[in-house]
MIZAKE-414919 format. One line per field, with one value per residue: x, y, z of N, C-alpha, C in turn; residue number from 1; residue in three letters. Coordinates in steps of 0.2 Angstrom, whole numbers, plus 5000, padded with zeros to 4 digits. Atoms other than C-alpha are relative to their C-alpha. Layout:
N
n.x: X:...
n.y: Y:...
n.z: Z:...
ca.x: X:...
ca.y: Y:...
ca.z: Z:...
c.x: X:...
c.y: Y:...
c.z: Z:...
seq: NUM:...
type: ALA:...
This chain:
351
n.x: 5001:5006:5003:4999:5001:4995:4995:4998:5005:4997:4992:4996:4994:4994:5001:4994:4996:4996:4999:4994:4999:4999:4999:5005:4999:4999:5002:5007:4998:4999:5006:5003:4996:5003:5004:5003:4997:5005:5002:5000:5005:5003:4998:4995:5002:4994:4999:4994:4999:4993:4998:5001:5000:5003:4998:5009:5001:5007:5007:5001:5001:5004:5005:4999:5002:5009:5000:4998:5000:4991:4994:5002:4994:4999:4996:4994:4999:4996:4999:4996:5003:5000:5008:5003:5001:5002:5007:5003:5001:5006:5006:5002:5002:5000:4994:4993:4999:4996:4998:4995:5000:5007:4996:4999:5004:5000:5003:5004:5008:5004:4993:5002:5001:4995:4998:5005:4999:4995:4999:5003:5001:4993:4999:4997:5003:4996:4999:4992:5002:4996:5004:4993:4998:5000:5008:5001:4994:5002:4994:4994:4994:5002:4997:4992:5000:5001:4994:4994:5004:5002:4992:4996:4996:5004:5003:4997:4998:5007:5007:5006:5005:5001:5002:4999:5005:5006:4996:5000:4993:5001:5005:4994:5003:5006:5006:5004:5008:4998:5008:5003:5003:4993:4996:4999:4995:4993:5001:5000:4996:4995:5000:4994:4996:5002:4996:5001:5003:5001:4994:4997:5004:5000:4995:5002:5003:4993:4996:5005:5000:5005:5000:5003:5002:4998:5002:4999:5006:5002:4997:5002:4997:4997:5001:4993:4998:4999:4996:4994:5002:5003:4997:4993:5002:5003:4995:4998:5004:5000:4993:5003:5002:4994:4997:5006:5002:4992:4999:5003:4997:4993:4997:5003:4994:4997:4996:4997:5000:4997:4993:4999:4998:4995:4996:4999:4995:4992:4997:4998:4993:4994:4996:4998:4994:4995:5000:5006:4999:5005:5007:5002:4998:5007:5006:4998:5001:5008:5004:4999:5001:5009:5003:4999:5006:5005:4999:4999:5009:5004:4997:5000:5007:5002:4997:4996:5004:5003:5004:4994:4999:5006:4998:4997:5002:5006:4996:4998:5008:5001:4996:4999:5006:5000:4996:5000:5007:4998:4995:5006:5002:4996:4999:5007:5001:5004:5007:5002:4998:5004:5004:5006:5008:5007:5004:5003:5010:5005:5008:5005:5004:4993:5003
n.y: 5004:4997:5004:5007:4999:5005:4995:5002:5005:5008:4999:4996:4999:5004:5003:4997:5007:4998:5005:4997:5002:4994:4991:4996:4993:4997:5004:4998:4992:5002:5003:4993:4998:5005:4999:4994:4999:4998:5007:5002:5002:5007:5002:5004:5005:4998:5005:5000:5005:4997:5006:5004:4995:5002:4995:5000:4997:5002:4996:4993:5001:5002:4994:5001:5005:4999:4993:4997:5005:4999:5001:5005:5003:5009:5002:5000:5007:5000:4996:4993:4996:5001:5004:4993:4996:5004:5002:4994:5001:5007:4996:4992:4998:4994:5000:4998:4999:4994:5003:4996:5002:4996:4992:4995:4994:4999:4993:4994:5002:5003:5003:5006:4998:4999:5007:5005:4995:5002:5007:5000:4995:5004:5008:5005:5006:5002:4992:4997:4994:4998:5001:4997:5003:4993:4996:5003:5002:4999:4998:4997:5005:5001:4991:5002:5007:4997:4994:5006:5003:4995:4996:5003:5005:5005:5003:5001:4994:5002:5004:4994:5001:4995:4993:5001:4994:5007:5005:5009:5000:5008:5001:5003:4996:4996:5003:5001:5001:5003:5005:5003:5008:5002:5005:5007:5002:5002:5005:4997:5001:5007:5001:4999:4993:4997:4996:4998:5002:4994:4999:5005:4999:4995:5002:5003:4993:4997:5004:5002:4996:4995:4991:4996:4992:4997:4992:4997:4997:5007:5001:5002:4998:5005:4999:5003:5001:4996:5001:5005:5008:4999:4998:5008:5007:4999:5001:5007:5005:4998:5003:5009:4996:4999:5006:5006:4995:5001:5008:5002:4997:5000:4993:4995:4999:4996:5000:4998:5006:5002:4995:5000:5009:5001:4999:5005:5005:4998:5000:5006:5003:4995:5002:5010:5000:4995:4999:4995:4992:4996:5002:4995:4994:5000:4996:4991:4995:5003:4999:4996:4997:5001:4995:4992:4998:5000:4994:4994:5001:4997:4992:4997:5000:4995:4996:5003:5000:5008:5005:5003:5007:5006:5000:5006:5006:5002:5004:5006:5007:5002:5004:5008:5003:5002:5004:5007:5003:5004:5006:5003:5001:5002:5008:5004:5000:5004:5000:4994:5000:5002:4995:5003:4995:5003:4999:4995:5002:4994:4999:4996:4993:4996:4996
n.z: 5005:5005:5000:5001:5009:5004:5005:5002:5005:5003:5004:4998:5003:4996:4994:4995:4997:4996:4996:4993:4994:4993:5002:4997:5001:5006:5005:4999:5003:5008:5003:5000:5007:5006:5002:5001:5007:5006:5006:5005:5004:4996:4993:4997:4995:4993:4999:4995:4997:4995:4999:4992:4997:4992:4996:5003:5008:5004:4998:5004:5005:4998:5002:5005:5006:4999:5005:5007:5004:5004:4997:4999:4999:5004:4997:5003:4996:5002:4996:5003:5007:5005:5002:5000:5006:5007:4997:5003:5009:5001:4997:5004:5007:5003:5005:4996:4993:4998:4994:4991:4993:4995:4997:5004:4997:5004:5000:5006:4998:5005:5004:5004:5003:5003:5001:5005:5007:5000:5005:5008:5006:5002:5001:4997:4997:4993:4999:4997:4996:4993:4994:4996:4993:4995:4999:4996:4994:4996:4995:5004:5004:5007:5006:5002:5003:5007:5001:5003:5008:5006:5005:5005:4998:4995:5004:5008:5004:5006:4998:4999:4994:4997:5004:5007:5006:5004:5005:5000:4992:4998:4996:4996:4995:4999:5002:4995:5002:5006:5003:4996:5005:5002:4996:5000:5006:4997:4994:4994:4996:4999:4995:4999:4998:4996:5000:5004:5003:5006:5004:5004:5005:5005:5009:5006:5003:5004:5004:5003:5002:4998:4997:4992:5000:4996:4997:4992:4998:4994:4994:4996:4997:4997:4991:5001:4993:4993:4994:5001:5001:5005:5007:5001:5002:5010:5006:5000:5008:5006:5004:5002:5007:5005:5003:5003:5006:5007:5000:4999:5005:5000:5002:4994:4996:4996:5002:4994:4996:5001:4998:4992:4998:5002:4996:4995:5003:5003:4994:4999:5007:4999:4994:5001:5005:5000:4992:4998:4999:5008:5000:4993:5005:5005:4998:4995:5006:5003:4997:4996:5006:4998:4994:5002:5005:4997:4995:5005:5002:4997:4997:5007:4997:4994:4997:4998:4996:4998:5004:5005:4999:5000:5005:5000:4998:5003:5003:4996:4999:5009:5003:4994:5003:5009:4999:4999:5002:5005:4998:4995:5008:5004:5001:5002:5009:5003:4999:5004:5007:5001:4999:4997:5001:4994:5002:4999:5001:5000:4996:5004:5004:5003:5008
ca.x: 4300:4289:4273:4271:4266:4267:4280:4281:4275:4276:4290:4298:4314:4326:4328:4339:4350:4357:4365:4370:4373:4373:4369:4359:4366:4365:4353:4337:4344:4349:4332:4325:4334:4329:4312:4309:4317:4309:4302:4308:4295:4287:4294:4308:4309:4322:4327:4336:4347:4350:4363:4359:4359:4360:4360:4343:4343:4329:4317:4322:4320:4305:4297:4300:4294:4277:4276:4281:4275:4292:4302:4306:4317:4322:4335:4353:4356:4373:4377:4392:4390:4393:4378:4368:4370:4366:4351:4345:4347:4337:4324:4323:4313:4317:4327:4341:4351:4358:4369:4372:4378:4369:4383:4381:4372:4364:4365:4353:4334:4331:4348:4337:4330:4346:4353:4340:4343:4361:4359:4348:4354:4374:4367:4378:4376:4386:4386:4403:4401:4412:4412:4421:4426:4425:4406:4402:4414:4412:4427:4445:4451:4439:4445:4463:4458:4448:4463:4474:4461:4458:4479:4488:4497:4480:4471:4477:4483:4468:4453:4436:4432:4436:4430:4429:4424:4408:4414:4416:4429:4434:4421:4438:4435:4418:4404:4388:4373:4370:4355:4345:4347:4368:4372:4363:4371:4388:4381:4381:4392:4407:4403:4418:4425:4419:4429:4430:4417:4412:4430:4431:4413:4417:4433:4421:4410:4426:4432:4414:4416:4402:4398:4402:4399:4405:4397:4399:4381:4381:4394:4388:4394:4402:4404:4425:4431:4432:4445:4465:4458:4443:4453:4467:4454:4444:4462:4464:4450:4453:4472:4464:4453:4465:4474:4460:4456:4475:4473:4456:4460:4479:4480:4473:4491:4492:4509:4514:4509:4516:4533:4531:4531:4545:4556:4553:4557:4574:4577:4575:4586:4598:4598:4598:4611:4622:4618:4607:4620:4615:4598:4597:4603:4590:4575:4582:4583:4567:4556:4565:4562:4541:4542:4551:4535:4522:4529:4530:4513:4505:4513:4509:4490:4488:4502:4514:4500:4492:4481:4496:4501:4483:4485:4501:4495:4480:4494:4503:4484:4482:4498:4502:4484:4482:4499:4496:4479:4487:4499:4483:4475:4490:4489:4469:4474:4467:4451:4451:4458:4444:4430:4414:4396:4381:4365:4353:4333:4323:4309:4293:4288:4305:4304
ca.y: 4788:4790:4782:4763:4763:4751:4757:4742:4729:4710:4716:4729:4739:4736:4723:4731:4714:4716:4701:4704:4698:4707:4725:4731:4746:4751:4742:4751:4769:4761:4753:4770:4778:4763:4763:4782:4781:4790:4775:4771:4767:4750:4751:4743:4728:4727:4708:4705:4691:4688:4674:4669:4685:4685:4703:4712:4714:4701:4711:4726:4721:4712:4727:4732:4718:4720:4740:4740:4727:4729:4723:4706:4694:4677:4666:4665:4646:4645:4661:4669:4684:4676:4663:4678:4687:4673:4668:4687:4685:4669:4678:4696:4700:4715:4718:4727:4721:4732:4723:4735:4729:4733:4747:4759:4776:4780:4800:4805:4802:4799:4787:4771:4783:4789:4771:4764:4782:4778:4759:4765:4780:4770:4752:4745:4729:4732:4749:4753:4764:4773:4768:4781:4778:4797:4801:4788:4789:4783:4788:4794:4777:4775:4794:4786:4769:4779:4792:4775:4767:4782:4784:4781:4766:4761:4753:4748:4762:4764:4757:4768:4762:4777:4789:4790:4802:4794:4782:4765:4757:4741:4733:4724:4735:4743:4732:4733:4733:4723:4716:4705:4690:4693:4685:4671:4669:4672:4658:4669:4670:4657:4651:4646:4664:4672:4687:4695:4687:4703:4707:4687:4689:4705:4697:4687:4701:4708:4692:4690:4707:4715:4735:4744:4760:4771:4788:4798:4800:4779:4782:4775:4780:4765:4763:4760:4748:4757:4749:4740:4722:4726:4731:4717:4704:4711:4712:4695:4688:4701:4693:4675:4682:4688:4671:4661:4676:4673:4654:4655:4670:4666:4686:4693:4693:4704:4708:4718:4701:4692:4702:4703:4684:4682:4692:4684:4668:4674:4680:4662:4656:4668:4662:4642:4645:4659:4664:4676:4692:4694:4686:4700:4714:4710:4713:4726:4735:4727:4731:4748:4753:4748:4758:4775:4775:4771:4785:4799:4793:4795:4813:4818:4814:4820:4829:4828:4824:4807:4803:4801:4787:4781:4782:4770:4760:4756:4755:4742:4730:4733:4727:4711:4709:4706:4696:4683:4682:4678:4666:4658:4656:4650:4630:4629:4629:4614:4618:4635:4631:4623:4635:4634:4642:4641:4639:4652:4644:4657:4666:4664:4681:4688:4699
ca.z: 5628:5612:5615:5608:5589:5575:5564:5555:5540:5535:5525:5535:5525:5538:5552:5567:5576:5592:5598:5619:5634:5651:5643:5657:5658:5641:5631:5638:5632:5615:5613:5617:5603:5592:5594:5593:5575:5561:5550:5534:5521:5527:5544:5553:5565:5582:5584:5601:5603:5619:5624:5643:5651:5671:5676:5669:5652:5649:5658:5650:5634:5638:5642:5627:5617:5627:5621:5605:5593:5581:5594:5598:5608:5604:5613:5607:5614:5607:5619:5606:5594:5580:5582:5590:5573:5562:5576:5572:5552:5553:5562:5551:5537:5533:5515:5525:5540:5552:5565:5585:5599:5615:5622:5610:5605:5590:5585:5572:5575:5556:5553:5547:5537:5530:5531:5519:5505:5507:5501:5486:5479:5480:5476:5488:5497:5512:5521:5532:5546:5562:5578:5586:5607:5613:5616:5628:5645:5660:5668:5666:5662:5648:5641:5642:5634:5621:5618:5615:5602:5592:5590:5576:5587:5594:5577:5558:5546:5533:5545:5544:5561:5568:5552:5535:5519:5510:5497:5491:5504:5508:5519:5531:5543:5546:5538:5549:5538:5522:5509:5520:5503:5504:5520:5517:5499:5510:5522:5538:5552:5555:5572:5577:5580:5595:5592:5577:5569:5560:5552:5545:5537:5530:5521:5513:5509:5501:5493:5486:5477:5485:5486:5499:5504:5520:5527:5540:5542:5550:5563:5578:5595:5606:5626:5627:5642:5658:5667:5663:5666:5655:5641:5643:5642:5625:5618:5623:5611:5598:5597:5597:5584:5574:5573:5569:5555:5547:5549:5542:5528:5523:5516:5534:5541:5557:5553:5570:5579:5569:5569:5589:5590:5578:5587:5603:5592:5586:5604:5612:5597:5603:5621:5618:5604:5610:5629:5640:5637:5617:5622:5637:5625:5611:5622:5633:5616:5609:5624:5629:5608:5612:5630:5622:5607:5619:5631:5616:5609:5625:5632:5613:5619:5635:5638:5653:5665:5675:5661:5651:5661:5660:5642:5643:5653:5640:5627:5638:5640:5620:5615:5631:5626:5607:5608:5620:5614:5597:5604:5614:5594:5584:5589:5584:5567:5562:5568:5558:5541:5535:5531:5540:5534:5545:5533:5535:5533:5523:5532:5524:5525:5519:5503
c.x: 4994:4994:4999:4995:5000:5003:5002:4994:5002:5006:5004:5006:5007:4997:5007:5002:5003:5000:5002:4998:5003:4999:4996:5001:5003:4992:4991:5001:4999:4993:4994:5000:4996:4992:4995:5003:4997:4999:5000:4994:5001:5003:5008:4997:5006:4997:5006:5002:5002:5006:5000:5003:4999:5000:4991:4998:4994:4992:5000:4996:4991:4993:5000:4994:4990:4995:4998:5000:5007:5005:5001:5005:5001:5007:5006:5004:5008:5008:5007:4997:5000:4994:4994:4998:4998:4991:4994:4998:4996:4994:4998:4997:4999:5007:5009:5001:5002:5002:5001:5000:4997:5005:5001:4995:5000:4997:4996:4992:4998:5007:4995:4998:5006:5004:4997:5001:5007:5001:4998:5004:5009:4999:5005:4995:5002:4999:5006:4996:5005:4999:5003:4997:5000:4995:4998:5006:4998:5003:5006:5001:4995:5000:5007:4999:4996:5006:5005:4998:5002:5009:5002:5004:4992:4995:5003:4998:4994:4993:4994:4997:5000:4998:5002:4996:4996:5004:4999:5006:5000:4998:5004:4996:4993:4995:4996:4994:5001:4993:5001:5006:5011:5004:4995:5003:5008:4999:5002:5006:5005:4999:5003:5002:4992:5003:5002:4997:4999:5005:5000:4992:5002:5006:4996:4993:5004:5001:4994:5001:4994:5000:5001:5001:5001:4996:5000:4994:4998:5004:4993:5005:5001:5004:5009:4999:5000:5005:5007:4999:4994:5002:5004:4996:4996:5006:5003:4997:5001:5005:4998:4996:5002:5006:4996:4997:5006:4997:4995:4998:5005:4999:4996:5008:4999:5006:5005:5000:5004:5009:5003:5002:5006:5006:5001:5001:5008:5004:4998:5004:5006:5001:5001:5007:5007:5001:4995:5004:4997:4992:4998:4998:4993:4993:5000:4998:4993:4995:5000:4997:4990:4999:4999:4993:4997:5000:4997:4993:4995:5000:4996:4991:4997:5004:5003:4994:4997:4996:5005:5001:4994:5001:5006:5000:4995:5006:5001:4992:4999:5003:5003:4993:4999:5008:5000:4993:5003:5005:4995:4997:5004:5000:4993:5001:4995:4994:4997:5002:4995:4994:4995:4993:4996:4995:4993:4995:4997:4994:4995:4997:5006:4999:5004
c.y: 5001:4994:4992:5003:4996:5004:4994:4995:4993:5000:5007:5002:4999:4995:5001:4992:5001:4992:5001:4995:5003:5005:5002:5007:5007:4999:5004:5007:4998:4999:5006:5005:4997:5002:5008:5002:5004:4994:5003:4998:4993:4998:4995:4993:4998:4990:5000:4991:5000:4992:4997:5006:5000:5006:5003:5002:4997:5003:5007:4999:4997:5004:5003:4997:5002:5007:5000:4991:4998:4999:4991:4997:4992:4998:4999:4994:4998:5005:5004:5006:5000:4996:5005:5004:4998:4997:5006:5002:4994:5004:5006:4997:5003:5000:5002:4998:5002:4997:5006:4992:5005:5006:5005:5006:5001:5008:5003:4995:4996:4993:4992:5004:5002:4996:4999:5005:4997:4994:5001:5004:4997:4994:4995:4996:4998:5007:4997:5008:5001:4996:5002:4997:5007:5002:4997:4999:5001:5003:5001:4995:4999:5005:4997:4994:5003:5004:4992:4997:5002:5002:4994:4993:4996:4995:5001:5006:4996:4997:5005:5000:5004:5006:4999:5003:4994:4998:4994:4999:4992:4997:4996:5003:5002:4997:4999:4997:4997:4999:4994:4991:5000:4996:4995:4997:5000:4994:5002:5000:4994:5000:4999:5006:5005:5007:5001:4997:5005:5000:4992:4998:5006:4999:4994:5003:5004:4996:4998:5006:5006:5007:5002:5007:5004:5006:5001:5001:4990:5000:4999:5000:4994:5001:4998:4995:5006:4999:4996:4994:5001:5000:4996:4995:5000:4997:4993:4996:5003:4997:4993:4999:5000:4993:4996:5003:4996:4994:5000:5003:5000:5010:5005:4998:5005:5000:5003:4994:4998:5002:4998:4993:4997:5003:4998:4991:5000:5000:4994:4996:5002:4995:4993:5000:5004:5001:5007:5007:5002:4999:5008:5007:5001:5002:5005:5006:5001:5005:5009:5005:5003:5007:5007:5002:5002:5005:5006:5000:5004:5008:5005:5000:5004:5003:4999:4998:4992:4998:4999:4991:4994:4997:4994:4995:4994:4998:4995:4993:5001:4995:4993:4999:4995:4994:4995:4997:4996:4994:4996:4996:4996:4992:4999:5001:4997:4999:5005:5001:4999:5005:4997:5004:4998:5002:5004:4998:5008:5001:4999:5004:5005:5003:4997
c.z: 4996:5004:4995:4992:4996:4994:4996:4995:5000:4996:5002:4995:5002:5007:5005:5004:5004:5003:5008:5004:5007:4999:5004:5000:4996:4996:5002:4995:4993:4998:5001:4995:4995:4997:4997:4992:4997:4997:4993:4998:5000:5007:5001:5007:5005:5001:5007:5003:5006:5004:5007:5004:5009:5004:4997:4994:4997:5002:4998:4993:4999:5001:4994:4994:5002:4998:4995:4994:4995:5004:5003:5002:5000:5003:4995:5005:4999:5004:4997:4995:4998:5000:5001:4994:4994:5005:4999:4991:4999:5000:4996:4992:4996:4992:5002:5005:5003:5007:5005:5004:5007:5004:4994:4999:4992:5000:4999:5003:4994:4999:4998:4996:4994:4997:4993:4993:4999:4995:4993:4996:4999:4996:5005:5003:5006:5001:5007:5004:5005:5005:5007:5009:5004:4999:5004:5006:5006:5006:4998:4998:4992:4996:4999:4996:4996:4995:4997:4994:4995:4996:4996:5000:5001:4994:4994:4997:4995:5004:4997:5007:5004:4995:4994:4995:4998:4995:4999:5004:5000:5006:5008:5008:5004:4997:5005:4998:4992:4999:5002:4993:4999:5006:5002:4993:5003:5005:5007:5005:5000:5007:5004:5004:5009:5004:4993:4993:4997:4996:4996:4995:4996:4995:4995:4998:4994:4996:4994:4994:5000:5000:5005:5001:5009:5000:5007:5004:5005:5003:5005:5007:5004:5005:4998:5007:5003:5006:4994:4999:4994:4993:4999:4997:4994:4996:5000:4995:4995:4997:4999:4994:4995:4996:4997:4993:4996:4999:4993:4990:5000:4998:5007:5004:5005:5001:5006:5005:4998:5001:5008:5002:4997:5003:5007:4999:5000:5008:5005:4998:5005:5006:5001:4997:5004:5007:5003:4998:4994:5001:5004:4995:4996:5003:5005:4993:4996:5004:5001:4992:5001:5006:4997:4995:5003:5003:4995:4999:5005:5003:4994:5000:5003:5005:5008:5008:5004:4996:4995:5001:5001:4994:4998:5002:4997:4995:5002:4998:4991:4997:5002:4999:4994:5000:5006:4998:4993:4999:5000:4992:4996:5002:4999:4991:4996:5001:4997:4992:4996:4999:5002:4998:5002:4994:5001:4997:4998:5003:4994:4998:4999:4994:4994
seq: 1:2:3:4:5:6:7:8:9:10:11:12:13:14:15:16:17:18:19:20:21:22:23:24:25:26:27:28:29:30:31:32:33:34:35:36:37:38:39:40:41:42:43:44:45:46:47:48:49:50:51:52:53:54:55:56:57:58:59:60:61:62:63:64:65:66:67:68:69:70:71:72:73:74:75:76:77:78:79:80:81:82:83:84:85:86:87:88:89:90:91:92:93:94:95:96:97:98:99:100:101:102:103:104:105:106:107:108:109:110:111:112:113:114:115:116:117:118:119:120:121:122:123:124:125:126:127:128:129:130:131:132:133:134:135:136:137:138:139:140:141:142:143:144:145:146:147:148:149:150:151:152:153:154:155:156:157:158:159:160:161:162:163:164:165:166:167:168:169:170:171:172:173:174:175:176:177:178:179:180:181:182:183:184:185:186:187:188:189:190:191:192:193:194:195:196:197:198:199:200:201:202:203:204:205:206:207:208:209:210:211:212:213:214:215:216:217:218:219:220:221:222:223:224:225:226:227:228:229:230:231:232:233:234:235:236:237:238:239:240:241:242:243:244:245:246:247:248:249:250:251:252:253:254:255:256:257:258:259:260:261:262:263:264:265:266:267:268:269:270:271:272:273:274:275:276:277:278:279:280:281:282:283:284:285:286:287:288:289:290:291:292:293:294:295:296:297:298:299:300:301:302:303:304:305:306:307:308:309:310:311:312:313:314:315:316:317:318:319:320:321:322:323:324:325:326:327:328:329:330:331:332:333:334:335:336:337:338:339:340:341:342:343:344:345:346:347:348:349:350:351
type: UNK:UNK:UNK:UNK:UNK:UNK:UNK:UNK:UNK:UNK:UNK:UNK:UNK:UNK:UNK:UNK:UNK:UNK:UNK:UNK:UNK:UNK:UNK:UNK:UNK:UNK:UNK:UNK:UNK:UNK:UNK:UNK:UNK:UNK:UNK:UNK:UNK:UNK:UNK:UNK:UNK:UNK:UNK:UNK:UNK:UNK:UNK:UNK:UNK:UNK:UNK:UNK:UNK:UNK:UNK:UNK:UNK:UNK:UNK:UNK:UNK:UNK:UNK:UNK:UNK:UNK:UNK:UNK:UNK:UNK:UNK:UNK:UNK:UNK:UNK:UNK:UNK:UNK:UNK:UNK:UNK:UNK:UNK:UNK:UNK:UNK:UNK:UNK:UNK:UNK:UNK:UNK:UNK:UNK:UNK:UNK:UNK:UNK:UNK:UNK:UNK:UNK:UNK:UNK:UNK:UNK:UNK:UNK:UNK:UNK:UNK:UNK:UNK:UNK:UNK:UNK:UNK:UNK:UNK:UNK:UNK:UNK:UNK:UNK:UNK:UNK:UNK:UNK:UNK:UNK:UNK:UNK:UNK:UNK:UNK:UNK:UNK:UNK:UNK:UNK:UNK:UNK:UNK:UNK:UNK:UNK:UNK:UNK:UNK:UNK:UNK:UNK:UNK:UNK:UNK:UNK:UNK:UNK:UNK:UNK:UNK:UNK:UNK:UNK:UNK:UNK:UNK:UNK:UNK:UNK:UNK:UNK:UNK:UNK:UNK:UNK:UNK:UNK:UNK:UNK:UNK:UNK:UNK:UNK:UNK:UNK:UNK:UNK:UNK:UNK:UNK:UNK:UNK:UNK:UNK:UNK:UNK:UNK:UNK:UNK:UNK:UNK:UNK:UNK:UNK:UNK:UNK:UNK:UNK:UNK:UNK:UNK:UNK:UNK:UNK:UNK:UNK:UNK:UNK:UNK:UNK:UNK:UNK:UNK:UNK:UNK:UNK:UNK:UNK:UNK:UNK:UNK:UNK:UNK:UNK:UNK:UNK:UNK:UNK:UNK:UNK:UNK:UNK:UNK:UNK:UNK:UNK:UNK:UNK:UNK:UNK:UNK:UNK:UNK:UNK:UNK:UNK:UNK:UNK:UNK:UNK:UNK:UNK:UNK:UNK:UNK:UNK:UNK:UNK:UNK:UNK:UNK:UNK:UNK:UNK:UNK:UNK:UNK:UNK:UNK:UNK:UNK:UNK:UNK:UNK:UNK:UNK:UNK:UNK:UNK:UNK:UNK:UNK:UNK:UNK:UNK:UNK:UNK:UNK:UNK:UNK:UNK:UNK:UNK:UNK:UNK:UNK:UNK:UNK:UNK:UNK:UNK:UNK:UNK:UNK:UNK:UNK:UNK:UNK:UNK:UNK:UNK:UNK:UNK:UNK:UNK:UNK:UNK:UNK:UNK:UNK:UNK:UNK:UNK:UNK:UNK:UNK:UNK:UNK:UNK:UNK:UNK:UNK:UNK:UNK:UNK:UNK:UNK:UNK:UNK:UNK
């Protein structure tokens, strides 16, 4: 570790946001990383939410904060990472903010550095970044649950969140970093959401007509699941997420959810109406259509071997994931139609 230093000002350029809970066995790396940054012109500032942490993350951190003046950790009382993010935007005073989470790996030594020319020489107001799944594995299942993400089956046609040429982009996807003064003119976080709370700010990043900008140069590298439960129960809030997203934005349909749950519609139809042989038939064919992709997809991965069928096995937890999560979500309508903005108190020494 670099030694301790001030590397920052009363008006730092960026304020780095990490909302977590339980990262012990990452968050010290990452904060290794962080600190040793190149500094931007007027420094940076490392704000750590953290939500009721019970493993030892507060004592990592904490060393830390006692080091390194620029570093600071503050309670996230609320304990999601949507309030966390807006508990860290409250708190920052830097013109840029640049949300991680605490399992992650930053490549480039200068990347705040690079981050901040980025904003200036585009004008944007949002920066979009990667967040590929194969650089950090802890074991084969997390090679076979990365392998499944990154395919063409495992995330939306058109994302950037696995990669994307520099450009203007639409922010849906990959928005991490923004000017400090746009998300509280967007009214921060929706609370609410405790699962793709990023994605349902960045359609309103989007529907604001904000700038945004994508490079390869702010990929950030991300720890995947390590295990079949692990990975089930993500895709569980991601599909809960996702409903509370549609409810929340009508033009954010997940349309393969959707789809999924209308054809198990139809086919109860069938079997009240009609009987179990055409009911039978329809998901025999339905689910056997699912199996045959998922099988070709993963063979087509990792070849005819056992991490194949790790591979399908991650399929399988993506898709019985995301789908009863999206079930689980669809009766809180009337709690998510309504929009919600959390007020965001300017800091006095904000720029």
């Amino acid at each position: 570790m670099a030694s301790p230093r001030s590397v920052t000002s009363s008006h730092p350029a960026v304020s780095i946001v990490l909302p977590v809970l339980n990262e012990a066995r990452d968050i010290g790396n990452l904060l290794d990383q962080v600190v040793a940054q190149v500094s931007p012109q007027n420094g940076f500032e490392v704000i750590v939410a953290d939500g009721g942490s019970t493993d030892d993350t507060l004592e990592i951190v904490s060393g830390f904060a006692d080091r390194w003046p620029n570093v600071r950790l503050i309670p996230n009382e609320k304990m999601l990472s949507s309030a966390g993010r807006n508990v860290g935007a409250r708190a920052a005073t830097g013109k840029y903010v640049l949300f991680l989470d605490g399992h992650c790996h930053i490549p480039l030594g200068d990347y705040l550095v690079r981050m901040v020319d980025i904003f200036e020489s585009s004008q944007a107001e949002c920066l979009c970044r990667s967040q590929p799944l194969n650089r950090i594995l802890a074991n084969e299942w997390a090679k076979a649950i990365s392998m499944a993400r990154h395919s063409r089956l495992g995330h939306a046609a058109g994302s950037d969140i696995y990669g994307g040429a520099p450009g203007f982009t639409d922010p849906r996807s990959a928005g991490a970093a923004y000017v400090r003064a746009r998300i509280d003119e967007l009214g921060g976080y929706d609370e609410r959401f405790d699962a793709c709370e990023d994605v349902e700010f960045n359609y309103r990043v989007a529907k604001a007509g904000l700038r945004s900008y994508v490079h390869p140069d702010l990929s950030i590298h991300y720890r995947p699941r390590s295990s079949p439960k692990g990975l089930f129960f993500q895709m569980v809030r991601y599909g809960r997420g996702r409903a509370r997203l549609m409810v929340r934005h009508p033009g954010a349909v997940p349309w393969p959810l959707v789809f999924v749950t209308g054809f198990a519609l139809v086919t109860l139809l069938v079997l009240l109406l009609v009987g179990p042989r055409l009911a039978g038939l329809m998901a025999v064919v339905g689910i056997g259509a699912w199996v045959l992709l998922i099988t070709a997809e993963s063979v087509r991965l990792a070849g005819l071997s056992i991490s194949a069928l790790r591979v399908g096995c991650s399929f399988f937890m993506i898709y019985v994931g995301l789908v009863l999560g999206f079930w689980r979500g669809l009766p809180e309508f009337s709690r998510f139609r309504a929009p919600q903005q959390v007020e965001l108190v300017a800091n006095e020494n904000r720029l």
